[in-house]
C-alpha positions in Angstrom: 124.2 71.8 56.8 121.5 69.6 57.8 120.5 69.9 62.1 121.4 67.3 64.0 124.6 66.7 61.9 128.0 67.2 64.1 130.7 69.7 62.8 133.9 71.0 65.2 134.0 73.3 67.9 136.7 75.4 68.4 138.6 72.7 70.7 137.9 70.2 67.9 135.1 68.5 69.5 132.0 67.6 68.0 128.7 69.8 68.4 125.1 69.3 66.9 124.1 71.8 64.0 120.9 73.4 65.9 118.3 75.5 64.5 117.7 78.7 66.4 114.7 76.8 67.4 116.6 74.3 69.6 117.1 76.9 72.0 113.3 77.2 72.8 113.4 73.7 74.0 115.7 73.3 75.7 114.6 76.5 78.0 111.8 74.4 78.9 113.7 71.2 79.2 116.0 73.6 81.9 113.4 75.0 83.9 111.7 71.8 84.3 114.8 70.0 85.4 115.1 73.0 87.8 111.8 72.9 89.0 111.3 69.1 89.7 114.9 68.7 91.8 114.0 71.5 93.7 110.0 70.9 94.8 111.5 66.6 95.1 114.7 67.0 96.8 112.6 66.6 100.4 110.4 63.8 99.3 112.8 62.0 96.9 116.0 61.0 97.8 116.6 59.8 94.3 116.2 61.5 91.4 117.0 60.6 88.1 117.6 62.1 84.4 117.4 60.3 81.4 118.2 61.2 78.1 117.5 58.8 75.1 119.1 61.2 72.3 121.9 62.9 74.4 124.1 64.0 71.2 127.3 65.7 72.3 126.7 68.2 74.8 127.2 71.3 72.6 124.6 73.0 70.2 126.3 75.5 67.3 124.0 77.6 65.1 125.8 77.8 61.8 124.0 81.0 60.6 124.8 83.1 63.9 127.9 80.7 65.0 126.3 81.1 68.8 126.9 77.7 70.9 125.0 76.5 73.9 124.3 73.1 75.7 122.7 70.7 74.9 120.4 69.0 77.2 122.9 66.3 79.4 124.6 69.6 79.9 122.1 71.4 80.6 120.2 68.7 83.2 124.2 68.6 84.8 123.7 72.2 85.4 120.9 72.1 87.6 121.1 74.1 90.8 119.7 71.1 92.5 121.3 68.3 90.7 119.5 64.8 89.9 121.0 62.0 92.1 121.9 59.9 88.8 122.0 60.8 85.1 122.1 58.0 82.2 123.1 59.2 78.8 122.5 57.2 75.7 123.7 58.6 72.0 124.4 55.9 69.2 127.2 58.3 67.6 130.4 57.3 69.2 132.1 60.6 68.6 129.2 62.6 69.9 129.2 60.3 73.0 132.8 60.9 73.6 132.9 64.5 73.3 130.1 63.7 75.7 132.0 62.3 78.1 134.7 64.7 77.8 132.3 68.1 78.6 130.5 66.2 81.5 134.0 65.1 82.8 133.9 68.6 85.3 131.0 67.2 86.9 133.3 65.3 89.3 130.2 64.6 92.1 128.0 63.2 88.9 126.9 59.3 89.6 126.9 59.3 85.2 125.9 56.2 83.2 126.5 56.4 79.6 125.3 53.9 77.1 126.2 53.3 73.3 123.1 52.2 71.3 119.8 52.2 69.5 117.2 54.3 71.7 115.5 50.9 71.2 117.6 48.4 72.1 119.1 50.3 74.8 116.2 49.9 77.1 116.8 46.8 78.0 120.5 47.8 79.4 118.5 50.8 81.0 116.3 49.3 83.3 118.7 47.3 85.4 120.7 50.1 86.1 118.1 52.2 87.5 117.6 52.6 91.1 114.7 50.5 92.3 112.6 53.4 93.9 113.2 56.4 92.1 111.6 59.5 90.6 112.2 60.0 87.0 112.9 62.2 84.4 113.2 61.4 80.6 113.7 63.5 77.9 113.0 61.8 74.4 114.4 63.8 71.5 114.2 62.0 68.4 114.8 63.9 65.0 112.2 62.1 63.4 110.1 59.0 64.9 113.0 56.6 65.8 111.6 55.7 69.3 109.7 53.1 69.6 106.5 53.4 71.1 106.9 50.0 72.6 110.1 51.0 74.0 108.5 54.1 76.0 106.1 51.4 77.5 108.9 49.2 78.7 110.7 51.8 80.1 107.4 53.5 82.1 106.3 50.3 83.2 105.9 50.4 86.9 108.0 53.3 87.2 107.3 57.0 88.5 108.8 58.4 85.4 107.8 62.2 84.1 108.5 62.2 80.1 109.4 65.2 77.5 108.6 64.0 74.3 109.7 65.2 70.9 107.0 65.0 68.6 108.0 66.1 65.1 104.1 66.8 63.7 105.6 68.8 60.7 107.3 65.7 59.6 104.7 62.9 60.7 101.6 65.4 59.1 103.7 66.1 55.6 103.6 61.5 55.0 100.9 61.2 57.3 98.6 60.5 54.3 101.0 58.0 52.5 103.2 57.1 56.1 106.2 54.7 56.1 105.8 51.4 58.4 108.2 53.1 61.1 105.3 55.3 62.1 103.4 52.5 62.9 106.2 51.6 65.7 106.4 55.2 66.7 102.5 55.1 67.5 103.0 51.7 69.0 100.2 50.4 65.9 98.9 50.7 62.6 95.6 51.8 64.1 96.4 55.7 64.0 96.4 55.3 59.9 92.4 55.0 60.0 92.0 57.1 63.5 93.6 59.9 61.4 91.9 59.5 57.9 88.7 59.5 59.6 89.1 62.8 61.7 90.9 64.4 58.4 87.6 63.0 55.5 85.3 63.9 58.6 86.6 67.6 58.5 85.8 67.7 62.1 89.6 68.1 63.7 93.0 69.8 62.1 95.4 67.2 61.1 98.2 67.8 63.6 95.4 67.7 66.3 94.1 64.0 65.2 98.0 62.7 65.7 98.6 64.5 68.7 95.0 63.2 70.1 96.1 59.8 68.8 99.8 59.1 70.3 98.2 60.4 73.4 95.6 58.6 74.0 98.3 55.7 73.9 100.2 57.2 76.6 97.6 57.1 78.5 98.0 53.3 78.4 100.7 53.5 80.1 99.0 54.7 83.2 99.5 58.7 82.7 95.9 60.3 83.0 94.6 62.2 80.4 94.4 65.8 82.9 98.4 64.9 83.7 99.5 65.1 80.0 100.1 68.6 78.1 101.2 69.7 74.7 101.0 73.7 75.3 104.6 74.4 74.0 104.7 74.2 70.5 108.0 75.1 68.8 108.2 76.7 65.1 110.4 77.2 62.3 111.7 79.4 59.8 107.8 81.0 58.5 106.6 80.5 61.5 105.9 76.9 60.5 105.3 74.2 63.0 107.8 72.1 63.5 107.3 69.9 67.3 105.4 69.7 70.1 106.8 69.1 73.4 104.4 66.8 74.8 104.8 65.9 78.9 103.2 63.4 80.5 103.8 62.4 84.5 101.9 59.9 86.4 101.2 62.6 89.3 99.0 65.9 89.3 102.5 67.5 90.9 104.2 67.1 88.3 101.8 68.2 85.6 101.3 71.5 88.4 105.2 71.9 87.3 105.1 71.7 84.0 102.1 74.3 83.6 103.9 76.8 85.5 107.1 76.5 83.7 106.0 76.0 80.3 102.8 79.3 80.9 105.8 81.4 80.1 107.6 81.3 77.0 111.9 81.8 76.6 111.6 85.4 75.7 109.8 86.2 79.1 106.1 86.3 77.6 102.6 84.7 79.4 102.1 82.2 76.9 97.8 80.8 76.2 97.4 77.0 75.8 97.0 76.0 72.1 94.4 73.5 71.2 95.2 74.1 67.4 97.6 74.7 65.2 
């Protein structure tokens, strides 16, 4: 079965079908949830998570049957915990086994929302607390978000973002790519960016389109020294499958992502990759 699709627990409650490779994520997702609530608690009386792709709270990898959280879970767990949490999944089964795993979080202050990672921005944003610091984790399974949304969402907000980006996928159509990448990257002007670098021979392919959404983040008012793509997960043959790219609009923050993410889940000292 396909990952991301939803099969039962042993409760009968929906989980996500996860590769082993999910697990590698969300280690990182974890300690930097862990890691910002605890160096922010004395400077920021409110923190928030936010999680565009919150599926249902439950991993399960079919071929080893092992199940673990998944990432609202996982940011409710957090020694420290956020001050607010706001939950969107367009699946209405995977929101309400949501609902029903968080339910134990009694203390929570837990917004959930029903819709498009697009169109749910604009419900977002009033609900937010005027002065907060932010954390959103973006977890697409392909390139469903918006570029223009992420724009909308970071404007004028102190707001640390965990990208997704799926480079297998977006490198395998880069050369022949449907219009919804053209959203993703906010333009169509990535198309000729990429070409260029790829006929030019000068950069590797999966370089060029990391180089290229992030130099649009940068737009957004996230310096170039504050945004990082070290962790790179793989898949089955070692074959890459997504970057996790952070960006934050503060040098602390990027100081916190570089120490969690210099050491990878099974304990080793991890060197920053600048290729594939």
């Amino acid at each position: 079965m396909p990952t991301g699709d939803l099969i039962k627990d042993h409760s009968g409650e929906p989980v996500m079908v996860a590769g082993v490779w999910a697990k590698d994520k969300l280690y990182y997702i974890q300690s930097y949830c862990d890691i910002f609530n605890k160096g922010m608690k004395n400077k920021w009386s409110t923190r928030t998570y936010i999680d565009l792709f919150s599926g249902p709270g439950r991993c399960k990898i079919e071929e080893t049957q092992e199940e673990f959280d998944g990432s609202p879970i996982v940011a409710l767990k957090c020694r420290v915990p956020f001050t607010h949490y706001f939950f969107n999944e367009l699946n209405e089964d995977s929101l309400t086994a949501l609902k029903n795993r968080a339910s134990s979080f009694t203390s929570a202050d837990i917004n959930y929302f029903n819709r498009d990672c697009n169109e749910v921005i604009d419900h977002l944003l009033p609900k937010l607390p005027s002065n907060s610091l932010d954390f959103c984790f973006i977890d697409p399974t392909n390139w469903q978000i918006k570029f223009d949304s992420i724009r909308r969402l970071a404007k004028d907000r102190k707001i640390d973002l965990a990208i997704t980006f799926h480079v297998g996928a977006i490198k395998r159509c880069a050369d022949d790519a449907p219009e919804e990448l053209d959203d993703f990257f906010g333009d169509c002007t990535w198309r000729e960016e990429y070409g260029n670098m790829i006929r030019s021979g000068r950069r590797e392919g999966s370089r060029v389109l990391l180089d290229a959404y992030e130099k649009r983040i940068r737009g957004l008012g996230y310096k170039k020294e504050d945004i990082q793509d070290w962790v790179l997960v793989r898949g089955p043959r070692n074959i890459p499958l997504y970057y996790l790219i952070f960006a934050s609009k503060h040098s602390r923050g990027k100081e916190f992502w570089d120490k969690i993410s210099l050491k990878s889940p099974s304990g080793q000292i991890r060197m920053p990759l600048s290729e594939v």
